[in-house]
LODRENKOL-140968 format. One line per field, with one value per residue (C-alpha): residue in one letter; x, y, z. Coordinates in Angstrom, 3 decimals, decimal comma. Example, Ala and Ser with C-alpha at 12.3 -4.5 7.8 and 13.67 -1.06 7.14 Angstrom:
2
residu: (a s)
xx: (12,300 13,670)
yy: (-4,500 -1,060)
zz: (7,800 7,140)
***
This chain:
442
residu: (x x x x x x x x x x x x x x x x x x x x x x x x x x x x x x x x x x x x x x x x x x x x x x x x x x x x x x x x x x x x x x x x x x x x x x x x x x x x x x x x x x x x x x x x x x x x x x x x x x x x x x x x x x x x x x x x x x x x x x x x x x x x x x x x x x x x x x x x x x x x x x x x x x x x x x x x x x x x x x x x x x x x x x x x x x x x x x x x x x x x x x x x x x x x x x x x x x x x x x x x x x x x x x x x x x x x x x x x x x x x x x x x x x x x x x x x x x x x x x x x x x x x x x x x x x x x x x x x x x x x x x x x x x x x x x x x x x x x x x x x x x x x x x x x x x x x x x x x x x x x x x x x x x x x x x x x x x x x x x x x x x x x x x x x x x x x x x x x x x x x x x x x x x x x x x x x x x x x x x x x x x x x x x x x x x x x x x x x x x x x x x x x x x x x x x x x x x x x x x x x x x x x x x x x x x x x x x x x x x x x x x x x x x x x x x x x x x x x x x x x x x)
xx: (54,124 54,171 55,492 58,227 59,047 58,363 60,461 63,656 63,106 63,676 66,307 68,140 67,837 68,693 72,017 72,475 72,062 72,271 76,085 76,111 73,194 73,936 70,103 69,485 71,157 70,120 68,642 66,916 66,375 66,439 63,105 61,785 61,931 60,246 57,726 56,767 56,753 53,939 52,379 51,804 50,937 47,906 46,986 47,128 44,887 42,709 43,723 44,297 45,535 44,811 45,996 49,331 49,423 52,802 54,002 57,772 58,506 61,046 61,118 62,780 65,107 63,538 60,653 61,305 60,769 60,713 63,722 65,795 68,144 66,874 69,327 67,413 71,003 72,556 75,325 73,922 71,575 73,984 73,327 69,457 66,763 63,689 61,275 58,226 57,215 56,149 52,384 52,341 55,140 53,121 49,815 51,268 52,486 49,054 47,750 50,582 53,462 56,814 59,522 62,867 65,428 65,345 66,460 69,028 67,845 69,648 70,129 66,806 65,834 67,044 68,348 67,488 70,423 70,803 73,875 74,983 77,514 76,815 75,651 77,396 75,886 72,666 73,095 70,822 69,690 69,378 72,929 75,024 76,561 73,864 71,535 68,099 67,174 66,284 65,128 63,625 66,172 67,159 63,425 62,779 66,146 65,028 61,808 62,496 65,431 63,134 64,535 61,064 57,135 56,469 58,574 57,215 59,222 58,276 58,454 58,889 59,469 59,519 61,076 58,851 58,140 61,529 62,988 60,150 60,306 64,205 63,583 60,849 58,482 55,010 55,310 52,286 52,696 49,357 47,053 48,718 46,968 46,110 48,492 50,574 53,970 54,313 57,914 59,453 62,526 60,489 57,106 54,537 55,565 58,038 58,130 59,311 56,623 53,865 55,691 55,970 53,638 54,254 53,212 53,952 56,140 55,947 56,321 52,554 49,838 47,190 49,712 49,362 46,661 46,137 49,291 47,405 44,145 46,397 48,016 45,352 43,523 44,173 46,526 45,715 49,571 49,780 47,428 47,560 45,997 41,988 39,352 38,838 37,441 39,011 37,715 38,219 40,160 38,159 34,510 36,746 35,269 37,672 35,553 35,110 37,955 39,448 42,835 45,464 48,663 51,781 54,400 56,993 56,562 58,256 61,398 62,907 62,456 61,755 64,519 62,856 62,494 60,797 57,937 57,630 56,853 54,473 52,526 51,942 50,537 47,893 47,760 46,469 44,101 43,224 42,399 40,095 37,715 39,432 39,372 43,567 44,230 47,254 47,838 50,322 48,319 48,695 51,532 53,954 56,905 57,501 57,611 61,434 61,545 59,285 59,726 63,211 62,190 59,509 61,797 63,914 61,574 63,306 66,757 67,376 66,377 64,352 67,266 69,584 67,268 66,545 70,271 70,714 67,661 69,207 73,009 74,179 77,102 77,046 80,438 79,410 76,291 75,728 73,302 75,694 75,049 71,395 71,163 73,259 71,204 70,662 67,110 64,491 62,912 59,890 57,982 60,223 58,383 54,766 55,427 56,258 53,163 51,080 52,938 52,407 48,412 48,146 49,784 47,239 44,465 45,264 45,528 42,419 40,423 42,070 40,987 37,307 37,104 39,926 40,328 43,221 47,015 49,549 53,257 57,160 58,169 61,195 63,070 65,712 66,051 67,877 71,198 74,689 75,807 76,623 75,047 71,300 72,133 73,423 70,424 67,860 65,936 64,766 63,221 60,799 57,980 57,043 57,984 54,852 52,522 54,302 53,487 49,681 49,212 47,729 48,290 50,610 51,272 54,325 54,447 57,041 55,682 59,098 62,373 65,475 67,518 69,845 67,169 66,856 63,312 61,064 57,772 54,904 53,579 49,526 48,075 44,925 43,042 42,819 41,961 41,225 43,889 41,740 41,283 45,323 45,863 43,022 44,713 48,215 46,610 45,381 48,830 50,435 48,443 48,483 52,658 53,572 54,910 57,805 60,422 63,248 66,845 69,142 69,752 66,314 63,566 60,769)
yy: (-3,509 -3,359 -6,677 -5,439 -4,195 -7,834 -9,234 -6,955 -7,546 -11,465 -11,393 -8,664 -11,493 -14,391 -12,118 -12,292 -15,294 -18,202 -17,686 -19,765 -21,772 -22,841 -22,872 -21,566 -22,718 -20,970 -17,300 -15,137 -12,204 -10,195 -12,025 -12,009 -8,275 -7,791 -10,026 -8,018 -4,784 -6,341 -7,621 -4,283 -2,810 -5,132 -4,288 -0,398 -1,857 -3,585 -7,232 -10,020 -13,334 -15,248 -15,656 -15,117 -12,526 -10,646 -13,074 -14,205 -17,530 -20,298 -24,017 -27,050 -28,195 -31,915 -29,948 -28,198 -24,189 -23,214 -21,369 -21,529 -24,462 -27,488 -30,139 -32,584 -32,160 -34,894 -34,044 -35,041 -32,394 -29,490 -27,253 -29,037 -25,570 -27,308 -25,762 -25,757 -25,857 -28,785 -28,949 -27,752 -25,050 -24,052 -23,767 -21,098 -19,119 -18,864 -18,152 -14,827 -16,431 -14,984 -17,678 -16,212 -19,404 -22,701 -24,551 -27,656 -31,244 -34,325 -36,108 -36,940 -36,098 -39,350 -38,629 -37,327 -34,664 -32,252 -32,758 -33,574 -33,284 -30,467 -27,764 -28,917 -28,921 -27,018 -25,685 -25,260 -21,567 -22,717 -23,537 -24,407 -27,126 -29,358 -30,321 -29,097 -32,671 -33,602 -33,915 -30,083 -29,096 -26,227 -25,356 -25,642 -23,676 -20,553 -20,016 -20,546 -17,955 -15,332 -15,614 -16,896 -17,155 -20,380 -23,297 -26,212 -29,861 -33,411 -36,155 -39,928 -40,963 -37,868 -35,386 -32,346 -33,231 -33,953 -30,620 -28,521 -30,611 -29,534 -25,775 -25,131 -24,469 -25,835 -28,469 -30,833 -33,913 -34,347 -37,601 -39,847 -39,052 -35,563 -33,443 -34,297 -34,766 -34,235 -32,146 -34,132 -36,116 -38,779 -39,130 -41,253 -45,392 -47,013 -47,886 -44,862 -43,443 -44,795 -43,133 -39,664 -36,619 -32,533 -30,232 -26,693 -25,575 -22,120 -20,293 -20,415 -23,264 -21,148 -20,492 -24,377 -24,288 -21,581 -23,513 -26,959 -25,755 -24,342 -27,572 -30,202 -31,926 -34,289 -33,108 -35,071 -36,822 -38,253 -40,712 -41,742 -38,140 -38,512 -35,727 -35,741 -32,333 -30,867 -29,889 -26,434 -26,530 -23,594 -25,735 -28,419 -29,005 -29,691 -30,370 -33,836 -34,619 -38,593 -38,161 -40,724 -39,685 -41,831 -41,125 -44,084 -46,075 -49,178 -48,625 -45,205 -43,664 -39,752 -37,603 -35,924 -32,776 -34,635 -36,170 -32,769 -30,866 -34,001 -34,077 -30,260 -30,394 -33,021 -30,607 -27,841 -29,963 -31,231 -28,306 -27,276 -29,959 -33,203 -36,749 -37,340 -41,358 -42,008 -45,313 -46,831 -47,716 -51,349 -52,708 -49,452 -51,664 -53,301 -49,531 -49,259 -52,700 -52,697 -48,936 -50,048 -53,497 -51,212 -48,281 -50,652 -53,850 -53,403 -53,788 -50,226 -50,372 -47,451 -45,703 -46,822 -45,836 -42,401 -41,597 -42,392 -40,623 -37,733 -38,634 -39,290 -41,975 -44,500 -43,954 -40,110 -40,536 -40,816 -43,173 -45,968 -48,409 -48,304 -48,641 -51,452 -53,881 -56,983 -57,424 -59,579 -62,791 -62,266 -64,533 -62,048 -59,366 -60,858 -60,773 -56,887 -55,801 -58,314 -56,865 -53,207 -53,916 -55,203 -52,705 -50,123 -52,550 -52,408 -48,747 -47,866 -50,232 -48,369 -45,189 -45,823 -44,727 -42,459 -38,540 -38,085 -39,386 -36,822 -38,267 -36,923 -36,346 -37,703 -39,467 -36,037 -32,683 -31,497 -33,836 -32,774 -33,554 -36,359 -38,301 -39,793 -42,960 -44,007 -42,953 -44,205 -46,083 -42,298 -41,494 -44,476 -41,973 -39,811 -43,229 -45,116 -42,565 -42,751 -46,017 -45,670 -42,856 -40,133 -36,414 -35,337 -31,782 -30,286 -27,732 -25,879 -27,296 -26,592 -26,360 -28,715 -27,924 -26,577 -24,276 -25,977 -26,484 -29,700 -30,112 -32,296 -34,612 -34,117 -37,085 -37,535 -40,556 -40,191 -37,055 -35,243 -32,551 -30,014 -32,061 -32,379 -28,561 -27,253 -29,116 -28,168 -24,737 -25,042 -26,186 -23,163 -20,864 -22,128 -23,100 -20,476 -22,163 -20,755 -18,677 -16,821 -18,011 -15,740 -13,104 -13,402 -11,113 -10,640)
zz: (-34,458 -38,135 -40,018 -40,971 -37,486 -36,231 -38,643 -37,891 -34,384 -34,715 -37,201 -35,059 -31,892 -34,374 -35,267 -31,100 -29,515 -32,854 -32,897 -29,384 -29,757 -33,944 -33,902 -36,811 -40,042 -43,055 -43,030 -46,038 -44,522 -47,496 -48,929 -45,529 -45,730 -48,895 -47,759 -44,418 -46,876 -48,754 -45,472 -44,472 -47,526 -47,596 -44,241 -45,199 -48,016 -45,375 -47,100 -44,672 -45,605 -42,536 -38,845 -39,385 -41,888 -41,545 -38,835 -38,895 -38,158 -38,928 -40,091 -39,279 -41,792 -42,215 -43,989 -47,757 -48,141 -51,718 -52,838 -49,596 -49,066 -47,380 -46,282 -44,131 -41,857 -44,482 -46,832 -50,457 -49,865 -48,332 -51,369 -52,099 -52,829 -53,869 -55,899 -53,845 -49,873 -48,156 -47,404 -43,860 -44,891 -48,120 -45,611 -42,728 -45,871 -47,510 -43,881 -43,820 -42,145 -43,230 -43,058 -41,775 -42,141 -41,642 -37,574 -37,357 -37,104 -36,986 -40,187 -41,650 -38,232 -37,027 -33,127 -29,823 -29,836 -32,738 -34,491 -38,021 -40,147 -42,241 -39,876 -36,934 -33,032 -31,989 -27,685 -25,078 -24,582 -20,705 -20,630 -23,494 -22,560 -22,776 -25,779 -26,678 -27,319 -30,823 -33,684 -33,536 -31,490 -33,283 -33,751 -29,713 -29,084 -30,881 -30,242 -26,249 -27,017 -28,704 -32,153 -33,786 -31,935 -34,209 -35,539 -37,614 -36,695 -36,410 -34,467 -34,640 -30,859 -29,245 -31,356 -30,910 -27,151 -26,134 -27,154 -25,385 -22,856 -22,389 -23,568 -21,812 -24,619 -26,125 -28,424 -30,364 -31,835 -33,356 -33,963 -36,592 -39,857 -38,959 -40,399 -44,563 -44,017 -47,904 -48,264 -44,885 -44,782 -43,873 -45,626 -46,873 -46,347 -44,531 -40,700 -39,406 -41,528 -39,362 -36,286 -37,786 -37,403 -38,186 -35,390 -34,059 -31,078 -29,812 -26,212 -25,835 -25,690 -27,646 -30,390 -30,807 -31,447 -33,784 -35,592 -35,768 -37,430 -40,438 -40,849 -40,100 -43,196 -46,281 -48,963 -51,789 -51,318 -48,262 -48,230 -44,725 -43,650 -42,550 -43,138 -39,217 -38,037 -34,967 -31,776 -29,931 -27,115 -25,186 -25,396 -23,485 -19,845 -17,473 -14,952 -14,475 -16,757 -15,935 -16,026 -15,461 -13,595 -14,726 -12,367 -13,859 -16,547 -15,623 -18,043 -16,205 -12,873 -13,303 -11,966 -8,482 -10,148 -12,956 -10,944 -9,085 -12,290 -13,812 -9,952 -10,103 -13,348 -12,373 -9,763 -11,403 -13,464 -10,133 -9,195 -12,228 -11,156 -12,782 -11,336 -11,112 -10,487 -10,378 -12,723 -15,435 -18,390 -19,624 -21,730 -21,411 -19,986 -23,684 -24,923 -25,509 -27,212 -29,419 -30,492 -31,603 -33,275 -35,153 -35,785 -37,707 -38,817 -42,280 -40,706 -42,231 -46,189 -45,394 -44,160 -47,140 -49,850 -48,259 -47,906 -52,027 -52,848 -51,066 -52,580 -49,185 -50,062 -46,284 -45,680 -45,119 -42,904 -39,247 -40,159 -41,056 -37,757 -38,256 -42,175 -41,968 -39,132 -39,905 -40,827 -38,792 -40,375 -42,204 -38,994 -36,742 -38,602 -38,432 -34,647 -34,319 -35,663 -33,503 -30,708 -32,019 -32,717 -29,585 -27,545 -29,594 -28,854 -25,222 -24,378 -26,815 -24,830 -20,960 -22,248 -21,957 -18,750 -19,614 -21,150 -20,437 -19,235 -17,638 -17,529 -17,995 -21,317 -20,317 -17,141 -16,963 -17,486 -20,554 -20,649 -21,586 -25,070 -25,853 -22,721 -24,751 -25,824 -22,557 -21,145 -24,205 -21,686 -20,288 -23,763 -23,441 -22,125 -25,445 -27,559 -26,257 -28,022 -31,397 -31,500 -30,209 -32,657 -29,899 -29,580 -27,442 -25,841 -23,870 -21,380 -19,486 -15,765 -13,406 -13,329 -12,155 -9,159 -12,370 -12,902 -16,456 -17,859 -17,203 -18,774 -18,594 -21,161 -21,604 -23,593 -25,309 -27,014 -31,295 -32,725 -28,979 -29,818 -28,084 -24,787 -24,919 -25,808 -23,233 -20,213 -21,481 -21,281 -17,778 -16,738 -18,410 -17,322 -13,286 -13,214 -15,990 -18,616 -20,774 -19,172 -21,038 -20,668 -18,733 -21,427 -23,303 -24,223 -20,856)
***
């Protein structure tokens, strides 16, 4: 297909199915246009860019795309167009992408469901009346629709892993310090800062991949990014391959569907030649406590200064409740980050003798709206890598009695992306992976 072919063809299936899903909240398809019609004028020239020269794909609305409106889902930025892309954005361009619009996130990305209060509720493509999980919910809800192959988002305690987990598509949250998050609603400092990481999510592992080693590598902003080369995920050996099997981490019990999906993935790596034990690794049971003490160790200044920055007055923000928490003592402080250290500490010494952990990426299938916070102690399974800093991959690995998606979590110590993506692979390619909602594309 030519570009501009491609780039009908989404736009055409955004036009369809984003009317039910309000995944997608800000479209330019007129640019998009003239930038497939140079796309394949250079390729009549025999000029490349890169990878992804030509390709359409859209962007979560935490991140900044030069000339298009970029909210970060709060309200003192409903009508914000910034004047140049965010890093990872500005790097998938140069490598050809073609961005089509920008897909919903809670404001400042801040929540498992995607809601806010300028673009409203983003829907399940598996069945509407529950949530795609958040914060890329929107992004995970139109790629698993068809709309767009490739969606940027972020995620802070689970919010790329969460929503592929509950779409049933391929999500990474990369090594902490791999990838800028100049341009994001949350950047460089704070404590929710040290939590956050870009990564892709697309239908496909291998497009993960692809994804990662445009984005990967020091900015010259963000100074918490390391020159760290990357691995390949095809020189990975399974064979041989330790990998833990968490089952239940202490805080939820897996739904049975849940633990059938994570068990046949460990299955299939099994089956490759791995060494499956299955094991909890030390110190996950404090998970859900001390992700929230960390999440907000400044009793929310991070939060309020954000939301003026943005001119986002409190009275008009979801945010309200946690910007206004009363702060911890500064010795109350002291003793979150011991407990953080050591919890890294721990696990860094288990994995060792250790390449690999497979686990759920959450205790349920995709919930109805409205339902997470009763049941925050379920999202305790991606948190516990936002704190340790590793790379995490989701993969479509079975389905609920509901027939709604369930994926399983692949984790990988520091900077062993490609060990995470070539067993995520493996798993795709033996269970299947993504499947298209009921009136998507084959």
């Amino acid at each position: 297909m030519s570009s501009a072919e491609l780039v009908d063809a989404c736009l055409a299936r955004i036009e369809r199915v984003n009317p039910a899903l309000n995944a997608v909240v800000a479209v330019c398809p007129e640019r998009a246009r003239r930038e497939a019609e140079v796309a394949d004028a250079e390729v009549a020239r025999g000029a490349l860019r890169g990878p992804l020269h030509g390709v359409p794909i859209t962007i979560k609305d935490s991140l900044d795309v030069a000339g298009l409106v970029s909210t970060w889902g709060t309200r003192g930025r409903a009508g914000f167009v910034p004047a140049a892309d965010a890093t990872v954005v500005a790097r998938l361009r140069a490598a050809g992408a073609i961005a089509l619009g920008k897909t919903n996130t809670p404001e400042l990305t801040m929540g498992f469901e995607t809601n806010n209060r300028v673009y409203g509720r983003t829907r399940n493509p598996y069945d509407p009346a529950r949530t795609p999980g958040g914060s890329s919910g929107g992004a995970a809800a139109i790629v698993a629709a068809g709309g767009a192959p490739l969606d940027l988002g972020s995620d802070t305690g689970g919010s790329i892993r969460l929503p592929a987990h509950f779409c049933g598509v391929a999500g990474l949250r990369p090594t902490s310090g791999r990838v800028p998050r100049t341009g994001h609603a949350i950047g460089p400092g704070g404590a929710a800062d040290a939590l956050t990481q870009i990564g892709p999510i697309a239908r496909r592992v291998e497009d993960l991949a692809l994804a990662l080693r445009l984005i990967a590598g020091p900015d010259g902003c963000d100074p918490f990014v390391a020159p760290v080369l990357l691995g390949d995920p095809t020189g990975v050996e399974l064979s041989g391959l330790r990998v833990a099997l968490l089952v239940d981490n202490g805080i939820a019990t897996p739904d049975p569907a849940v633990e059938a999906a994570v068990r046949a993935a460990a299955g299939a790596l099994e089956e490759a030649g791995a060494r499956v034990e299955e094991q909890r690794p030390p110190g996950i049971e404090e998970t859900l406590d001390l992700f929230m003490r960390v999440f907000v160790i400044d009793g929310g200044a991070d939060i309020r200064q954000l939301l003026a920055r943005c001119g986002t007055a409190l009275e008009e923000s979801s945010l309200a409740g946690l910007a206004q928490l009363p702060a911890p003592s500064g010795d109350e402080r002291v003793r979150i980050v011991e407990r953080w250290d050591a919890l890294r500490a721990r696990l860094l010494a288990w994995t060792q003798d250790r390449d690999l952990v497979v686990s759920p990426a959450n205790a349920h299938a995709a919930l109805r709206h409205g339902e997470s916070d009763a049941r925050m102690p379920a999202f305790s399974y991606t948190m516990t890598w936002n704190l340790a800093g590793w790379p995490c991959v989701v993969v479509r690995a079975g389905s609920s009695p509901e027939g709604l998606p369930v994926g399983a979590q692949l984790v990988a110590p520091p900077w062993r992306e490609d060990v995470a993506l070539a067993a995520a692979a493996r798993v795709e390619a033996a269970l299947g992976g993504w499947r298209p909602p009921a009136d998507g594309p084959a």
